[in-house]
Backbone as XML, in Angstrom:
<?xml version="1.0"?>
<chain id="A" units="angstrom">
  <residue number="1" name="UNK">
    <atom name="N" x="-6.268" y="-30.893" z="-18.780"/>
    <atom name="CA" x="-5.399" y="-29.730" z="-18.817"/>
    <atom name="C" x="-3.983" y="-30.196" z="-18.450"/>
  </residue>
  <residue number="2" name="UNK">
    <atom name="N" x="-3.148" y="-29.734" z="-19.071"/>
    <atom name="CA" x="-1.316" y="-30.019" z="-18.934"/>
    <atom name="C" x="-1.099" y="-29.241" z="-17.718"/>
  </residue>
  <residue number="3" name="UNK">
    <atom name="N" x="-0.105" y="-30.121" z="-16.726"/>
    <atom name="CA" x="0.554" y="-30.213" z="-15.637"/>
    <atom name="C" x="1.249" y="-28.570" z="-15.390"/>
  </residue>
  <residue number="4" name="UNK">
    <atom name="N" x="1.461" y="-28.314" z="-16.711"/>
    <atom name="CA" x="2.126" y="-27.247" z="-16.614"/>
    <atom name="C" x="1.432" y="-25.669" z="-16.475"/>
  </residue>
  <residue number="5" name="UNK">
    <atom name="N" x="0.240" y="-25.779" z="-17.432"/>
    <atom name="CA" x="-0.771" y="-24.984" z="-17.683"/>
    <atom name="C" x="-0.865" y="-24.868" z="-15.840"/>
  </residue>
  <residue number="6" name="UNK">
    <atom name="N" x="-1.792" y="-26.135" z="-15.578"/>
    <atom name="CA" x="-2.485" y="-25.688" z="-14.537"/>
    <atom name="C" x="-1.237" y="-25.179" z="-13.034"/>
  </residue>
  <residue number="7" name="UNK">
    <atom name="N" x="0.127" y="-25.394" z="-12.800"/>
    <atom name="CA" x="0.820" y="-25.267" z="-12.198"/>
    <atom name="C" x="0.695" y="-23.388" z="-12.391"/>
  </residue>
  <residue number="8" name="UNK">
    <atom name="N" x="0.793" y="-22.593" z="-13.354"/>
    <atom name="CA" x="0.772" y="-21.626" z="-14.072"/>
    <atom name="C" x="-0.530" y="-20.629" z="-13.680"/>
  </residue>
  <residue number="9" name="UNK">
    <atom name="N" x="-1.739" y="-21.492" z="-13.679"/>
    <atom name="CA" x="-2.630" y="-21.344" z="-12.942"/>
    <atom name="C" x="-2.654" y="-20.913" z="-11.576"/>
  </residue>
  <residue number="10" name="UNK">
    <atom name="N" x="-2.066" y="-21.794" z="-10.862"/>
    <atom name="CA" x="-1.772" y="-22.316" z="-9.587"/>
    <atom name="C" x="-0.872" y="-20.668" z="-9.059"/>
  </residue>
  <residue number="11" name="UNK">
    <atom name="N" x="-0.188" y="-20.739" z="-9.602"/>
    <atom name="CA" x="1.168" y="-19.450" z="-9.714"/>
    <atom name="C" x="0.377" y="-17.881" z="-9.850"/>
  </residue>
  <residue number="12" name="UNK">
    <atom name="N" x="-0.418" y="-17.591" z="-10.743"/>
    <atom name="CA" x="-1.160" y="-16.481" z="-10.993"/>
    <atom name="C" x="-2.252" y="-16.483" z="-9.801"/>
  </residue>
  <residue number="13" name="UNK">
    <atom name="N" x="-2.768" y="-17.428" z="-9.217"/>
    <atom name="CA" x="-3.424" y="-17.080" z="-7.633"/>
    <atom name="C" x="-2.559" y="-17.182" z="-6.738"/>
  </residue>
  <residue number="14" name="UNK">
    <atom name="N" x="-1.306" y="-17.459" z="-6.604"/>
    <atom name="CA" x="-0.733" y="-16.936" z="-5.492"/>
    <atom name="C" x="-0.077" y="-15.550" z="-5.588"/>
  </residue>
  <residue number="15" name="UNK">
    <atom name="N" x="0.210" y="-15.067" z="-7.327"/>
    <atom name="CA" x="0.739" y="-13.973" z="-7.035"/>
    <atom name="C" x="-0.549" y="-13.011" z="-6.897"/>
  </residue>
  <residue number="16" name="UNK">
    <atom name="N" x="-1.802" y="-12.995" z="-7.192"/>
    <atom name="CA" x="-2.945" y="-12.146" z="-6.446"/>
    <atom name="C" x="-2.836" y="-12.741" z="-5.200"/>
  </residue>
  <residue number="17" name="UNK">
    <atom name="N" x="-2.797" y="-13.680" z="-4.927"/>
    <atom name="CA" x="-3.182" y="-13.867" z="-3.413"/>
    <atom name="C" x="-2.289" y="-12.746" z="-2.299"/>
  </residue>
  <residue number="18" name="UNK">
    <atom name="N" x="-1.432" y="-12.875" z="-3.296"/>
    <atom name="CA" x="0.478" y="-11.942" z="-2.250"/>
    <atom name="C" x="0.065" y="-10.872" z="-2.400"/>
  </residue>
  <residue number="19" name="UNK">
    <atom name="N" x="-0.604" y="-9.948" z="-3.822"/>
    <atom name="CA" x="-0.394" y="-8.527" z="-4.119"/>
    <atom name="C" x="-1.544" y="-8.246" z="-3.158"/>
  </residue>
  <residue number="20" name="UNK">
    <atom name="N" x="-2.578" y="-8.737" z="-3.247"/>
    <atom name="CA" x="-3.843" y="-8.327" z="-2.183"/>
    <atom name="C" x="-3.301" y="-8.261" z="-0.695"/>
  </residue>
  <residue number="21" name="UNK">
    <atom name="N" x="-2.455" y="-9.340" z="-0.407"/>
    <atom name="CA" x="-2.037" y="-9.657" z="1.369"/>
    <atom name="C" x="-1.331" y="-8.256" z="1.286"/>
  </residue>
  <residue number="22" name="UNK">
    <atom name="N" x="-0.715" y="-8.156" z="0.289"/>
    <atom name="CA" x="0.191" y="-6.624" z="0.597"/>
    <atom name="C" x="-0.217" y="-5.590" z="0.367"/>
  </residue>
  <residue number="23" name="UNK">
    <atom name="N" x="-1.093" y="-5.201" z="-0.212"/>
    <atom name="CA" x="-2.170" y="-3.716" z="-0.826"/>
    <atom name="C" x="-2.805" y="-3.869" z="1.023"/>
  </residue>
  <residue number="24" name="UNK">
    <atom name="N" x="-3.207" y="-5.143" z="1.599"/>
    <atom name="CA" x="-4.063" y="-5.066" z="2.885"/>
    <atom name="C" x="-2.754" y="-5.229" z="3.876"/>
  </residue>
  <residue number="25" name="UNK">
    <atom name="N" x="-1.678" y="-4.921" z="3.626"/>
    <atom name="CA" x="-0.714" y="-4.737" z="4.978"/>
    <atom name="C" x="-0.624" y="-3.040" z="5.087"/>
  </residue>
  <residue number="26" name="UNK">
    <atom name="N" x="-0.835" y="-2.618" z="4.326"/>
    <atom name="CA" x="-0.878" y="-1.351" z="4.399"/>
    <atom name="C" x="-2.076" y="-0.718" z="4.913"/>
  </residue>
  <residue number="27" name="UNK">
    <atom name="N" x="-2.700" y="-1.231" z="5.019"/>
    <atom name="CA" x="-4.520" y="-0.944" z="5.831"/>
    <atom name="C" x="-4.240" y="-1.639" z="7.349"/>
  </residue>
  <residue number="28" name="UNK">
    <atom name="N" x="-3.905" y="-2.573" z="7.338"/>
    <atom name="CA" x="-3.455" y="-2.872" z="8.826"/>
    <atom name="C" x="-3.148" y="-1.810" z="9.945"/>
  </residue>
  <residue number="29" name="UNK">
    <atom name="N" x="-2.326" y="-1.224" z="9.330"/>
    <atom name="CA" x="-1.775" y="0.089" z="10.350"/>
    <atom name="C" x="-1.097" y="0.086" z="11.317"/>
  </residue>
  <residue number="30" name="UNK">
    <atom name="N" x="0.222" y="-1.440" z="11.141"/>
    <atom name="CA" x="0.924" y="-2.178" z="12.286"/>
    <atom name="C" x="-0.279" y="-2.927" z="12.432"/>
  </residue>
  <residue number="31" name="UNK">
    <atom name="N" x="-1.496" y="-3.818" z="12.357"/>
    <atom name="CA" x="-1.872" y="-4.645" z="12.922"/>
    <atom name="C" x="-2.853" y="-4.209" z="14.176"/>
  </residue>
  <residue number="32" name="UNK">
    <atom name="N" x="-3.139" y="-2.785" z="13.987"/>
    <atom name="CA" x="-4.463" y="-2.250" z="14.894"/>
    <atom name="C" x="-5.008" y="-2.437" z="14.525"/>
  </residue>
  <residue number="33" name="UNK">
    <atom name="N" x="-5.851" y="-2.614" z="13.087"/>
    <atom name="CA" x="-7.205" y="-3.128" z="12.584"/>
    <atom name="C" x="-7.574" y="-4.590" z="12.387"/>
  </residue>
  <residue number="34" name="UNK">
    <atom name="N" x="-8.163" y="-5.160" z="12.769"/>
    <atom name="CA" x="-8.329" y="-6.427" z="12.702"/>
    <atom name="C" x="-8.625" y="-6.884" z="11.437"/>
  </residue>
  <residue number="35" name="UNK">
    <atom name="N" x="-9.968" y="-5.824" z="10.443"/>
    <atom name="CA" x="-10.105" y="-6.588" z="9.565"/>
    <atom name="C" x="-9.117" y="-7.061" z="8.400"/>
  </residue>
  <residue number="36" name="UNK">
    <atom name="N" x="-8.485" y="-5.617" z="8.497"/>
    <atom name="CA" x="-7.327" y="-5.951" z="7.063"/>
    <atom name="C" x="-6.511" y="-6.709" z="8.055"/>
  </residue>
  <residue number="37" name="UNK">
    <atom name="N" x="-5.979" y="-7.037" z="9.343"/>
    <atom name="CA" x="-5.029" y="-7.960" z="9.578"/>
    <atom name="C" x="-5.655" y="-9.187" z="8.999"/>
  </residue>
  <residue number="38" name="UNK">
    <atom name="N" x="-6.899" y="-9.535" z="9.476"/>
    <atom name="CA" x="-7.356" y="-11.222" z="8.896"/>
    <atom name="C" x="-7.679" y="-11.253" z="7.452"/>
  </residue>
  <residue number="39" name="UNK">
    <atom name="N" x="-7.846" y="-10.273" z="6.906"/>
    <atom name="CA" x="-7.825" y="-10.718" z="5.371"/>
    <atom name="C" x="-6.238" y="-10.416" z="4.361"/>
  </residue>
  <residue number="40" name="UNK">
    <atom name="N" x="-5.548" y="-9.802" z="5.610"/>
    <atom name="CA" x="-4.108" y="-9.963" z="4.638"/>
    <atom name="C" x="-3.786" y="-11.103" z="5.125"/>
  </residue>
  <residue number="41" name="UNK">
    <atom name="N" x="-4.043" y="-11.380" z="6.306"/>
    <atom name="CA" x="-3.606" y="-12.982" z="6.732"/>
    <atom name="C" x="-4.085" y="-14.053" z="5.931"/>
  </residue>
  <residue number="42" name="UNK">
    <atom name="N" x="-5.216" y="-13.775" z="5.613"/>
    <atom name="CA" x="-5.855" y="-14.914" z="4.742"/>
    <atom name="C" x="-5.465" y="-15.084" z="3.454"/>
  </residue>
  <residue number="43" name="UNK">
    <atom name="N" x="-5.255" y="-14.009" z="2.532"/>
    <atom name="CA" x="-4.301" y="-13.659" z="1.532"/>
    <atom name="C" x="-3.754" y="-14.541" z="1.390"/>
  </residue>
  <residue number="44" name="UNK">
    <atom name="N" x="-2.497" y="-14.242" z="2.536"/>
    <atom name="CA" x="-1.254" y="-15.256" z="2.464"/>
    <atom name="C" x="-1.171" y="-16.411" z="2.716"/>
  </residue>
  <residue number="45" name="UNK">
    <atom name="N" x="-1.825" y="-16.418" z="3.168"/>
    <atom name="CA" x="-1.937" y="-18.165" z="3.530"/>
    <atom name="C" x="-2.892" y="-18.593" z="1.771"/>
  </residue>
  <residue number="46" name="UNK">
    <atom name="N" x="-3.753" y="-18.261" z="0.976"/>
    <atom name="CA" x="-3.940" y="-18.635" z="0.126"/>
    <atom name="C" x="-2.725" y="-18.463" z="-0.619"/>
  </residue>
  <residue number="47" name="UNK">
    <atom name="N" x="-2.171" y="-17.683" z="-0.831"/>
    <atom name="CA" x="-1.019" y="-17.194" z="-2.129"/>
    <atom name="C" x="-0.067" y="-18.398" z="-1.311"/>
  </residue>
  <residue number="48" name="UNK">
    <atom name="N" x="0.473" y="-18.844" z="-0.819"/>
    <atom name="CA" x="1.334" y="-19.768" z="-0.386"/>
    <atom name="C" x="0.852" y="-20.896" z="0.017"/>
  </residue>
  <residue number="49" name="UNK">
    <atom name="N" x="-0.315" y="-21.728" z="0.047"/>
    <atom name="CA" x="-1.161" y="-22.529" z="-0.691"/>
    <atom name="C" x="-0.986" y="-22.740" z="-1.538"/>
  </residue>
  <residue number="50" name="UNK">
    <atom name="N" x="-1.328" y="-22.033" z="-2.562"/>
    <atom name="CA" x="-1.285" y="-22.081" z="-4.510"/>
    <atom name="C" x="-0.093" y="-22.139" z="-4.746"/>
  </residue>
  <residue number="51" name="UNK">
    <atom name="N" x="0.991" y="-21.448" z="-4.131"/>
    <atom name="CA" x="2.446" y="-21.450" z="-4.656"/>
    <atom name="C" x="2.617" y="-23.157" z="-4.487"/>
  </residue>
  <residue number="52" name="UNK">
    <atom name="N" x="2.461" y="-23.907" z="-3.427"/>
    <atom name="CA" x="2.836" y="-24.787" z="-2.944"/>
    <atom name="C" x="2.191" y="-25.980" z="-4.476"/>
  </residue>
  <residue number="53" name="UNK">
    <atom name="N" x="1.130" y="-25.947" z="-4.447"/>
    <atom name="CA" x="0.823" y="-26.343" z="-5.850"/>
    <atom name="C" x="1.366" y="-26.125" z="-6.985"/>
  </residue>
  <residue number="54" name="UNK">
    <atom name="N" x="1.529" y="-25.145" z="-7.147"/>
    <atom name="CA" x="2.310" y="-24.909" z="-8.215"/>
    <atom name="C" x="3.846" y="-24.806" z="-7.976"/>
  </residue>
  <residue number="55" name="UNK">
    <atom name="N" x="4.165" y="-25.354" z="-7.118"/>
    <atom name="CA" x="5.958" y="-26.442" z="-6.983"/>
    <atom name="C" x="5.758" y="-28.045" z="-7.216"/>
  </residue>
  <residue number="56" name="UNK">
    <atom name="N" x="4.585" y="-28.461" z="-7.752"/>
    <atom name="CA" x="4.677" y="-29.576" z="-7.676"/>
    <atom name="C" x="5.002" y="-29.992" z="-9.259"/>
  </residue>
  <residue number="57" name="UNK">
    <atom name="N" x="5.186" y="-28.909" z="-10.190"/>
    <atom name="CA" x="5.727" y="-28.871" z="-11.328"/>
    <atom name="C" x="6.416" y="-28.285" z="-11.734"/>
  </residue>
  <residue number="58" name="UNK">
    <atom name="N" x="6.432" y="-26.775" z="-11.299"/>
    <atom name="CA" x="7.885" y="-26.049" z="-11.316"/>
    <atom name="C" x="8.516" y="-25.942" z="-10.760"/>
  </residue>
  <residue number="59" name="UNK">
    <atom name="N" x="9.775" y="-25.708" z="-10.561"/>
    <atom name="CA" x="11.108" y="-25.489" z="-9.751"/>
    <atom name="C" x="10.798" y="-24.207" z="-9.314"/>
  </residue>
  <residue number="60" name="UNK">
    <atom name="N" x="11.305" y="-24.824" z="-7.843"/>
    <atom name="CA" x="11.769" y="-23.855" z="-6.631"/>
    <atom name="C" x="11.730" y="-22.523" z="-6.810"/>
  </residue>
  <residue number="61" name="UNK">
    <atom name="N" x="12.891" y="-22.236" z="-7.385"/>
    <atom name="CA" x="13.542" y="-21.437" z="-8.114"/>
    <atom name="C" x="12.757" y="-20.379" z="-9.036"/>
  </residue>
  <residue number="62" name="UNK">
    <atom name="N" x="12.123" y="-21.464" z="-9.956"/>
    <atom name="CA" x="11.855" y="-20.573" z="-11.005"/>
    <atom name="C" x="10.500" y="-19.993" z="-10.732"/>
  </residue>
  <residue number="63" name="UNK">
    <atom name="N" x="10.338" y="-20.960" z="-10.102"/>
    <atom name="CA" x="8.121" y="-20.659" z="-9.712"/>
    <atom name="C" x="8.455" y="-19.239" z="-8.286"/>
  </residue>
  <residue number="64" name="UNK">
    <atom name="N" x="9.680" y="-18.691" z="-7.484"/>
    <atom name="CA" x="9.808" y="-17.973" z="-6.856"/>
    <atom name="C" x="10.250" y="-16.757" z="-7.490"/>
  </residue>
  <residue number="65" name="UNK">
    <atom name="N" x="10.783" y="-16.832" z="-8.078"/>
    <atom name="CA" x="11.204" y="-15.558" z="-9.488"/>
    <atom name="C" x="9.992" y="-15.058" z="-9.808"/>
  </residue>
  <residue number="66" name="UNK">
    <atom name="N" x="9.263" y="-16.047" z="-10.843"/>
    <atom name="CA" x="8.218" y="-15.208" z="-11.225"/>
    <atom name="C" x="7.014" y="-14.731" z="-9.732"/>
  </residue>
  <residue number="67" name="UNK">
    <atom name="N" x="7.215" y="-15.573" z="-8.765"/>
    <atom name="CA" x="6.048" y="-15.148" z="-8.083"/>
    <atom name="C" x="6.364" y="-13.692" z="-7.434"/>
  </residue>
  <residue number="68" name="UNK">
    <atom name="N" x="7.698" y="-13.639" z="-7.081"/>
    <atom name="CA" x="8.138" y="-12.165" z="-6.715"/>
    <atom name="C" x="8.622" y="-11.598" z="-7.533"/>
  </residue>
  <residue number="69" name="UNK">
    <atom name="N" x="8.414" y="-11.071" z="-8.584"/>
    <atom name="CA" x="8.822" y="-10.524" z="-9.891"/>
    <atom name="C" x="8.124" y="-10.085" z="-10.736"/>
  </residue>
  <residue number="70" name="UNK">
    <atom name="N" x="6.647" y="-10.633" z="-10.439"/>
    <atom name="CA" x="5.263" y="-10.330" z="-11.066"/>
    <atom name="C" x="4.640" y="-9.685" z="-9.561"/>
  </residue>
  <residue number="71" name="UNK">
    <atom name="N" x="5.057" y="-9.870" z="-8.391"/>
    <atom name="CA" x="4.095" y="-9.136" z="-7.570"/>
    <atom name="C" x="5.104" y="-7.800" z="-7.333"/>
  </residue>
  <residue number="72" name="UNK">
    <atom name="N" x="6.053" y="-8.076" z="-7.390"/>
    <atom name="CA" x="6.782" y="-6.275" z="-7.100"/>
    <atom name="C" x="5.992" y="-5.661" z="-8.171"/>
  </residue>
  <residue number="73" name="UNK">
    <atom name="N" x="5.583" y="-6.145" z="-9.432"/>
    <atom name="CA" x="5.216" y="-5.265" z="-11.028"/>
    <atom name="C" x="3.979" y="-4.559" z="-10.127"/>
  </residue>
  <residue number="74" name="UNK">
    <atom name="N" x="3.180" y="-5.410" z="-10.280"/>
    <atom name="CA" x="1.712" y="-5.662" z="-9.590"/>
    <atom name="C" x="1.991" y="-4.495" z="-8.896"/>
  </residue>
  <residue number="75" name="UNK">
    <atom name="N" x="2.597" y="-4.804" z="-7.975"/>
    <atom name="CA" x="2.060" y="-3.733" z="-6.598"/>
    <atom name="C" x="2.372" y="-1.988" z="-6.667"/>
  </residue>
  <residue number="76" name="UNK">
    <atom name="N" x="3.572" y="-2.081" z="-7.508"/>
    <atom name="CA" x="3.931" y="-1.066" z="-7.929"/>
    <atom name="C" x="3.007" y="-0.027" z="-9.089"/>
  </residue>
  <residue number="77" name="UNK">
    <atom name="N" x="2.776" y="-0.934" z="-10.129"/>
    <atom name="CA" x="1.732" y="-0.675" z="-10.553"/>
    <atom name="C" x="0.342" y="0.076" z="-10.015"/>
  </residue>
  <residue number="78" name="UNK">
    <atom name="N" x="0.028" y="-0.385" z="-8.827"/>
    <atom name="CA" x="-1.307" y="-0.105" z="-7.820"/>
    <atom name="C" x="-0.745" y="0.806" z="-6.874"/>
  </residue>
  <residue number="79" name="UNK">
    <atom name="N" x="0.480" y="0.435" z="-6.439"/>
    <atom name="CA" x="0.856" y="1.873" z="-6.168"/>
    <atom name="C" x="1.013" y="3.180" z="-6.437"/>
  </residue>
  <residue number="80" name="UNK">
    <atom name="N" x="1.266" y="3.037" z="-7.843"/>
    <atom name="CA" x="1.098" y="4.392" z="-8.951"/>
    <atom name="C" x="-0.235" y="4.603" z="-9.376"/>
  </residue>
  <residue number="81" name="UNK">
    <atom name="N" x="-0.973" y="3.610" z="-9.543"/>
    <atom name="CA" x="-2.443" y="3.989" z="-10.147"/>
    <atom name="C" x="-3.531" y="4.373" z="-9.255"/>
  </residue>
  <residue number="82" name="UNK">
    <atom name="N" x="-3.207" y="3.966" z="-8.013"/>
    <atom name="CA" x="-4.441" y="3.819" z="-7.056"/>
    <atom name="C" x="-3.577" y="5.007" z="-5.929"/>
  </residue>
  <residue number="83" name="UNK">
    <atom name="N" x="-2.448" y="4.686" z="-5.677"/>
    <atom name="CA" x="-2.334" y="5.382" z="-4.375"/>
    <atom name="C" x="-1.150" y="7.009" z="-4.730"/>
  </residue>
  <residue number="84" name="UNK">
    <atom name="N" x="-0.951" y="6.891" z="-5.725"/>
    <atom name="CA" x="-0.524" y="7.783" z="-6.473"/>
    <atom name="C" x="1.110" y="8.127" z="-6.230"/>
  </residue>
  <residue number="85" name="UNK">
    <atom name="N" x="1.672" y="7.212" z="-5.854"/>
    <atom name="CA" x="2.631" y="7.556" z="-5.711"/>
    <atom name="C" x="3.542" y="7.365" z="-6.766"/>
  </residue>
  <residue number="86" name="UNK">
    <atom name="N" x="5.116" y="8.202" z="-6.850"/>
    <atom name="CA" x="5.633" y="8.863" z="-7.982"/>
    <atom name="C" x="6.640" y="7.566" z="-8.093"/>
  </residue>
  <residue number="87" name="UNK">
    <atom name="N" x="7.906" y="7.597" z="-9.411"/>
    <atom name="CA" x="8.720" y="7.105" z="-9.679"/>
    <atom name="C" x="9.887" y="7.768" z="-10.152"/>
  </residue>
  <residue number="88" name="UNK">
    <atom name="N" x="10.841" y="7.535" z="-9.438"/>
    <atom name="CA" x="11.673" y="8.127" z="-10.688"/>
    <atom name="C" x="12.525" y="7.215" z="-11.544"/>
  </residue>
  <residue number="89" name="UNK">
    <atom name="N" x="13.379" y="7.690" z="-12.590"/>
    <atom name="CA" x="13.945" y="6.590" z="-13.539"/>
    <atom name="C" x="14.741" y="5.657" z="-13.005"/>
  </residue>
  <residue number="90" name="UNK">
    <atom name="N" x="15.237" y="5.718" z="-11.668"/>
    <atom name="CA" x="15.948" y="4.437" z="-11.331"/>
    <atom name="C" x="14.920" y="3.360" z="-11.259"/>
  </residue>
  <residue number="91" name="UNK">
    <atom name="N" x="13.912" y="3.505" z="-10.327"/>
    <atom name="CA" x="12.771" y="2.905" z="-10.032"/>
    <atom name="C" x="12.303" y="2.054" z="-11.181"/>
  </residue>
  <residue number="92" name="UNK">
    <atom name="N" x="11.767" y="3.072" z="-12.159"/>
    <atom name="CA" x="11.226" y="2.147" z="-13.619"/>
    <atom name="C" x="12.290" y="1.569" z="-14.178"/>
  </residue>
  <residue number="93" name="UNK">
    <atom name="N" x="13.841" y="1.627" z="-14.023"/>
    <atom name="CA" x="14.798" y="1.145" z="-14.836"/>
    <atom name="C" x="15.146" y="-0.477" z="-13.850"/>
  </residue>
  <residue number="94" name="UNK">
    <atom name="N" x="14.888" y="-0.043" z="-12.736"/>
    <atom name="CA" x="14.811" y="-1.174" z="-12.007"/>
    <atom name="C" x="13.659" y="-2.561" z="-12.035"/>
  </residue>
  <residue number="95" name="UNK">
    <atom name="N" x="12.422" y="-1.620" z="-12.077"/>
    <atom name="CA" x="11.231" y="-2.686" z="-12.289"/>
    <atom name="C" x="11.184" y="-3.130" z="-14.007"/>
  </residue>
  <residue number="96" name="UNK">
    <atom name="N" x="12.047" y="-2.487" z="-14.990"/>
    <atom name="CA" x="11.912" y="-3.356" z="-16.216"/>
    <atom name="C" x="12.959" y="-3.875" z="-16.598"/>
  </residue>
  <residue number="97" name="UNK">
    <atom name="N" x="13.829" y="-4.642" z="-15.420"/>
    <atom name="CA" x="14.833" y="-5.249" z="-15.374"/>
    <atom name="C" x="14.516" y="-6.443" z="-14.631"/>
  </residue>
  <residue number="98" name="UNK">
    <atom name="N" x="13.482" y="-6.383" z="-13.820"/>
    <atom name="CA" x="12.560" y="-7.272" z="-13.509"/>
    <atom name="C" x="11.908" y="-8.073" z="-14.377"/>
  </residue>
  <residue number="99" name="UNK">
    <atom name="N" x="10.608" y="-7.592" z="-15.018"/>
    <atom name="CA" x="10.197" y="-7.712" z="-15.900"/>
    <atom name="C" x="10.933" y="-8.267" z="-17.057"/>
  </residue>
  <residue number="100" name="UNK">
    <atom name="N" x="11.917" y="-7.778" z="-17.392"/>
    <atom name="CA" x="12.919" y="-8.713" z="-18.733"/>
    <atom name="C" x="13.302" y="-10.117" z="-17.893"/>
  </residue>
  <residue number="101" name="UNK">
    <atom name="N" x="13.768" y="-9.899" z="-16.469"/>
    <atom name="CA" x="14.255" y="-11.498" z="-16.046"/>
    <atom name="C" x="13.206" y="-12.269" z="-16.267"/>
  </residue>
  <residue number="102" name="UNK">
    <atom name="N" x="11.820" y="-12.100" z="-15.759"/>
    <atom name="CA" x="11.037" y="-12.954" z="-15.476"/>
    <atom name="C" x="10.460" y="-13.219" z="-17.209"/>
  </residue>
  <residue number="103" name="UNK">
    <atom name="N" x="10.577" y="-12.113" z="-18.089"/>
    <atom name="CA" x="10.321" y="-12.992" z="-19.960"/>
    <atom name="C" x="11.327" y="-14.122" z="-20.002"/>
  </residue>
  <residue number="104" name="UNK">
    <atom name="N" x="12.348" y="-13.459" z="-19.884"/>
    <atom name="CA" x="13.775" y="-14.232" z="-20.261"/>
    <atom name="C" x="13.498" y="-15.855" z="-19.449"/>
  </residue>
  <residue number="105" name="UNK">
    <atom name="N" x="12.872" y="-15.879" z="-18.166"/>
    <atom name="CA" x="12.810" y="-17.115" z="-17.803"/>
    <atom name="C" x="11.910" y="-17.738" z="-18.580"/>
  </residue>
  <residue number="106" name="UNK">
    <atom name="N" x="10.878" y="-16.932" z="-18.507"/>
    <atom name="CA" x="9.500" y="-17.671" z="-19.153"/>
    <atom name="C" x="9.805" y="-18.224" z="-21.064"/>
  </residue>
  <residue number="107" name="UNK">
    <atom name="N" x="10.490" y="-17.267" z="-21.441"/>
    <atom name="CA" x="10.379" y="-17.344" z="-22.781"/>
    <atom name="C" x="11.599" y="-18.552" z="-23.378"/>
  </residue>
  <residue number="108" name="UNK">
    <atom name="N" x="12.682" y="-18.041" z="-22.635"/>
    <atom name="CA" x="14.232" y="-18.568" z="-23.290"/>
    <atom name="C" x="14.823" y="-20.099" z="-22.130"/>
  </residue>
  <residue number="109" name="UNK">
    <atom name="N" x="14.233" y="-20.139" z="-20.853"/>
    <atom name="CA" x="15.225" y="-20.701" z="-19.546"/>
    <atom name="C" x="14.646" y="-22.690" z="-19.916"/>
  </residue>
  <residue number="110" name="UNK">
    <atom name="N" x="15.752" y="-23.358" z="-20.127"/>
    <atom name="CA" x="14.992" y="-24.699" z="-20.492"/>
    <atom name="C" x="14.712" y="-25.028" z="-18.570"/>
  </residue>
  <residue number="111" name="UNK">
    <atom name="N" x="15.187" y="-24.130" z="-17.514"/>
    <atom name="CA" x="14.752" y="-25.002" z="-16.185"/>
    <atom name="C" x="13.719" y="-24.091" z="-15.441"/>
  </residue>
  <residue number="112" name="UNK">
    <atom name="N" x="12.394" y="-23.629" z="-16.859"/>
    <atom name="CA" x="11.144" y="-23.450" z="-16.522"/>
    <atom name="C" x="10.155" y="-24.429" z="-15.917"/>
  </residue>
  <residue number="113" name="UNK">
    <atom name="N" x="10.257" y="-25.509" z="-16.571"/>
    <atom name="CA" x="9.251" y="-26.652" z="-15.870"/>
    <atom name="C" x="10.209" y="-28.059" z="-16.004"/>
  </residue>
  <residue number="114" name="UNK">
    <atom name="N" x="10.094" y="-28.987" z="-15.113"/>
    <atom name="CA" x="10.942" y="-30.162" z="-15.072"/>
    <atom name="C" x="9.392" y="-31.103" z="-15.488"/>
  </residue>
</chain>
């Protein structure tokens, strides 16, 4: 498998690893519950694990864009679907301004992968 593929790989479990640590910071409740504290803890420490792997082919930079750029989508997403909360048009005009940076890197940016 190419360096890049699997870096990509690497990148898509840390951004679940982040959206889960953060769907379970909200169950925490400040950190009175233990269990969601140790499994958002654990979360993160995987999602920044995998990120760390997957810098060993992409840039800094670019592998941090998409990782926070795909988990704001993510969470927001689960925020509207699961926990029901509303949007208004700044909100969506904001998150698909997101979404266009992180194509635009992926699709058009030659300092996607070194």
């Amino acid at each position: 498998m190419s360096p890049l593929i699997t870096a990509y790989l690497f990148l898509s479990g840390a951004i679940v690893g982040e959206v889960t640590g953060t769907l379970l910071l909200q169950k925490t409740e400040q950190f009175s519950k233990l269990g969601p504290t140790l499994g958002m803890a654990l979360c993160y420490l995987v999602s920044f694990y995998l990120l760390s792997h997957a810098l060993k082919t992409l840039p800094l930079g670019i592998a941090y864009a998409i990782w926070g750029g795909v988990g704001i989508v993510l969470t927001l997403v689960i925020g509207v679907t699961v926990f029901k909360q509303s949007l208004d048009w700044q909100a969506v005009t904001g998150v698909a301004l997101i979404v266009a940076g992180v194509v635009m890197i992926n699709a058009f940016s030659k300092a996607a992968a070194h």
